[in-house]
C-alpha positions as CSV (number, residue, x, y, z in Angstrom):
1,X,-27.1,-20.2,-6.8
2,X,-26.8,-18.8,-3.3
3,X,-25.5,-22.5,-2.1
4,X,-22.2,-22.9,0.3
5,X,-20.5,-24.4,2.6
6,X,-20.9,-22.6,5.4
7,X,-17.6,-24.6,7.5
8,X,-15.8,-24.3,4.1
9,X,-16.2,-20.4,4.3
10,X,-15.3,-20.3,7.8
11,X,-12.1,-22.4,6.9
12,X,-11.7,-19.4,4.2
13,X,-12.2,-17.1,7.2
14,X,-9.3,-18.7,9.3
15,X,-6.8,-19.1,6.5
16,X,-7.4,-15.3,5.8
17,X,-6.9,-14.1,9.2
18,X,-3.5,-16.2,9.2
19,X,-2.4,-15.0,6.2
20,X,-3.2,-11.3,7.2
21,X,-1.1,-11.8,10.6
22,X,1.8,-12.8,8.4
23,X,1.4,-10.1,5.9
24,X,1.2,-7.5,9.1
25,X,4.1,-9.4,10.6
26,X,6.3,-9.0,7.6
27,X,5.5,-5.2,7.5
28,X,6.7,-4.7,10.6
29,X,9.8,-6.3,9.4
30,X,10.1,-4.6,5.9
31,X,10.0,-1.2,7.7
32,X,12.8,-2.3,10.1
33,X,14.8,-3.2,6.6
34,X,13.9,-0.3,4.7
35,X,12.8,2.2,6.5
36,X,8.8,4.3,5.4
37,X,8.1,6.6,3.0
38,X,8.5,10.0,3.8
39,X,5.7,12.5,3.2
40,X,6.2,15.3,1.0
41,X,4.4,18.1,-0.6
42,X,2.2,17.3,-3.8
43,X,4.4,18.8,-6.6
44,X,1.6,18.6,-8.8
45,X,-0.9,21.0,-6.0
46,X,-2.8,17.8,-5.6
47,X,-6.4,19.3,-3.7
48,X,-6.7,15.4,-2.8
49,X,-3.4,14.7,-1.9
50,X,-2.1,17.6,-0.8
51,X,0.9,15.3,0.8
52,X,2.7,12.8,-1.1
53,X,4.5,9.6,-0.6
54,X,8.6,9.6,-1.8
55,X,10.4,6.6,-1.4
56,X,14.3,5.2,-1.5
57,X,13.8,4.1,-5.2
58,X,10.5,3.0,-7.1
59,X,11.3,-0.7,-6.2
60,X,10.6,-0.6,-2.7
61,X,7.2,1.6,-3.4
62,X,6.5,-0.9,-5.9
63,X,6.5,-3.8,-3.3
64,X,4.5,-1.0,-0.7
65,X,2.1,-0.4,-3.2
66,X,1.7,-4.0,-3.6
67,X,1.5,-5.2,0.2
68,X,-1.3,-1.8,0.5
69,X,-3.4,-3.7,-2.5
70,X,-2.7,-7.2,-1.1
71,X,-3.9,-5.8,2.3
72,X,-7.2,-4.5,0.9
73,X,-7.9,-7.7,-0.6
74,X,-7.5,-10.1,2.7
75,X,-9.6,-7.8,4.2
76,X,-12.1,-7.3,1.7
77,X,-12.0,-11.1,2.0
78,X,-12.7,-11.2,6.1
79,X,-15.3,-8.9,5.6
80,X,-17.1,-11.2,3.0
81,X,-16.5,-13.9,5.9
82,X,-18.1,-11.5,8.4
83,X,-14.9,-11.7,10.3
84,X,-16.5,-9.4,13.3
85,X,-14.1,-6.4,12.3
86,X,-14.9,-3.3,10.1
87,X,-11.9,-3.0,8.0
88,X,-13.3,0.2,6.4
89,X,-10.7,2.7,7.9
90,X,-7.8,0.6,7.3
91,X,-9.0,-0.2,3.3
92,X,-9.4,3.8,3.8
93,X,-5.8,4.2,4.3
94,X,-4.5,1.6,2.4
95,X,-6.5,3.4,-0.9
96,X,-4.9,6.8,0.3
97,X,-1.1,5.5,0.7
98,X,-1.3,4.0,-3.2
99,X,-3.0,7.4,-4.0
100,X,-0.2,8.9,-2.6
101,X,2.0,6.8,-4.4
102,X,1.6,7.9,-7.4
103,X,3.1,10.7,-8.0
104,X,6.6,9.3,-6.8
105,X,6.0,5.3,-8.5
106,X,3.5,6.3,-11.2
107,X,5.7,8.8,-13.0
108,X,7.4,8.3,-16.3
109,X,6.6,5.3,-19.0
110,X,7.4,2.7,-16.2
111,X,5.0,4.4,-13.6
112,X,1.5,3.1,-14.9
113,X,3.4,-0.7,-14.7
114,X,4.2,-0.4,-11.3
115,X,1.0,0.8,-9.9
116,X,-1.4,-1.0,-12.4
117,X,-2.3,-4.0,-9.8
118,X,-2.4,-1.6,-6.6
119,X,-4.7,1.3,-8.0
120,X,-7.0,-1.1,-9.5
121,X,-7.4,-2.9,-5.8
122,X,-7.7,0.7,-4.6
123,X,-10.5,1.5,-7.2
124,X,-12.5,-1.1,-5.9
125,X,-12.9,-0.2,-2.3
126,X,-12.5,3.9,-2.6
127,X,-14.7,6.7,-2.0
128,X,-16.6,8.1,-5.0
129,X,-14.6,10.9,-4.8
130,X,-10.9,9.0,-4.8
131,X,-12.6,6.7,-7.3
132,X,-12.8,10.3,-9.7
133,X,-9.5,11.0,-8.4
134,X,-8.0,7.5,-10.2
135,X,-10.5,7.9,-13.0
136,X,-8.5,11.1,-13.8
137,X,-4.9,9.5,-13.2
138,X,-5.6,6.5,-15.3
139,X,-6.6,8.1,-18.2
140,X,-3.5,10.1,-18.5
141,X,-1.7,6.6,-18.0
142,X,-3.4,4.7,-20.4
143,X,-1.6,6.6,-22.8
144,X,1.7,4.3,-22.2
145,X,-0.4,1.4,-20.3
146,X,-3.5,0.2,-22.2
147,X,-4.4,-1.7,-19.3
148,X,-5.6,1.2,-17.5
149,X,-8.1,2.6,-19.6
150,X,-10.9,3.5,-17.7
151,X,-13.3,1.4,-19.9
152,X,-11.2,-1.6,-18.6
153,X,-12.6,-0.5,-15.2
154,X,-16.0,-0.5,-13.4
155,X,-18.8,2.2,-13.3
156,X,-18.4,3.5,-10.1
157,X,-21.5,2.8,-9.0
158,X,-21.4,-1.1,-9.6
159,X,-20.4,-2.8,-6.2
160,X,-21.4,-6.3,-5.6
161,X,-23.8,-6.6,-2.7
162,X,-23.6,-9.9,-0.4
163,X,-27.2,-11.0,0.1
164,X,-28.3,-10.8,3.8
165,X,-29.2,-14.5,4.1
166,X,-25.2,-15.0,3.0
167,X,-24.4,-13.3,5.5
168,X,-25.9,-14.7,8.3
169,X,-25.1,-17.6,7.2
170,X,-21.3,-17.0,7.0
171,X,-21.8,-15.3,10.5
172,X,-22.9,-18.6,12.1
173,X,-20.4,-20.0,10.3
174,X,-17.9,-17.9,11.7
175,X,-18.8,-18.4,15.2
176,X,-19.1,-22.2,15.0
177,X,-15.5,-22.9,13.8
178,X,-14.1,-19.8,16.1
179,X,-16.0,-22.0,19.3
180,X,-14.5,-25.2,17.7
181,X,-10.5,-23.8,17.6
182,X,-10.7,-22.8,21.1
C-alpha cells in the first residue's frame, strides 16, 4: 500500500491536462452553438441561490450540468497529480452552476435523472454549507429517484486525504516528465 509509479502518474497528469484543454475547447464551442444560461431569480427565495440558472430546454442543461461535473473531476484529478494549479475556485463555481441548475433541470419526475451524476460530483468537492444545501435537495428527490438518498451519499465530513509522502512524490514526478516534454 502507498506503492506507484511515479512516471505512470505523471503520464496520468499529462493525459488529464489534454483532456481538460479539449473539454475547455469544446465549451467554448458549445456556447457559440447554444448560446449560456441566463440567470434568473430563485423562484423558490433560495438564501443560497438567490440567482438561478434557465436554460433553452432541459437537454442542453443536462449536457452543462454534465461538462460542470466532468470538469470537477479532471481537475480533482490534476490536483491528485499535483498539477501546480489550485483548481479550488473553478471546482467552486463549477459546484455553484449545478446548484443553480437545479431548480430549472431538477424539477418534475425527470429532474432528479438529469442531475443525479452532476450533484453527486458537486457533493464531493462543495463547501459544508452547499454540501447541506444538496443534502436538503436530494432528500426531496429521492422520493422519485432512489439513487439519491442521502444514505447513498457520504458523511460530509469523510474526504480522502492524499498522504504527504504521495505527494511529493507525484510532485517530482510531475516536474520530471514536464522537463522531459520540453
Amino acid at each position: 500500500q502507498g506503492y506507484f509509479d511515479a512516471m505512470q502518474l505523471a503520464r496520468l497528469n499529462n493525459r488529464g491536462l489534454k483532456l481538460y484543454y479539449r473539454f475547455k475547447d469544446w465549451h467554448k464551442r458549445w456556447v457559440a452553438s447554444v448560446g449560456l444560461p441566463k440567470e434568473i431569480p430563485s423562484s423558490t427565495g433560495d438564501n443560497l441561490f438567490p440567482m438561478v440558472f434557465v436554460y433553452q430546454n432541459v437537454a442542453f442543461a443536462t449536457v452543462y450540468c454534465a461538462y460542470y461535473a466532468c470538469m470537477i473531476i479532471l481537475q480533482e484529478l490534476l490536483k491528485v497529480c499535483k498539477y501546480p494549479t489550485a483548481f479550488d475556485a473553478d471546482n467552486a463555481e463549477m459546484v455553484n452552476n449545478i446548484c443553480k441548475s437545479v431548480e430549472y433541470n431538477g424539477s418534475g419526475n425527470l429532474g432528479p435523472y438529469r442531475m443525479g451524476f452532476s450533484i453527486r460530483i458537486a457533493m464531493e468537492v462543495a463547501s459544508v454549507e452547499i454540501q447541506h444545501w444538496i443534502i436538503n435537495w436530494i432528500t426531496q428527490a429521492s422520493k422519485t429517484y432512489a439513487v439519491l438518498s442521502p444514505q447513498n451519499f457520504p458523511k460530509i465530513e469523510d474526504r480522502p486525504t492524499l498522504d504527504v509522502a504521495d505527494a511529493n512524490a507525484l510532485r517530482v514526478a510531475y516536474v520530471d516528465s514536464y522537463s522531459q516534454e520540453l
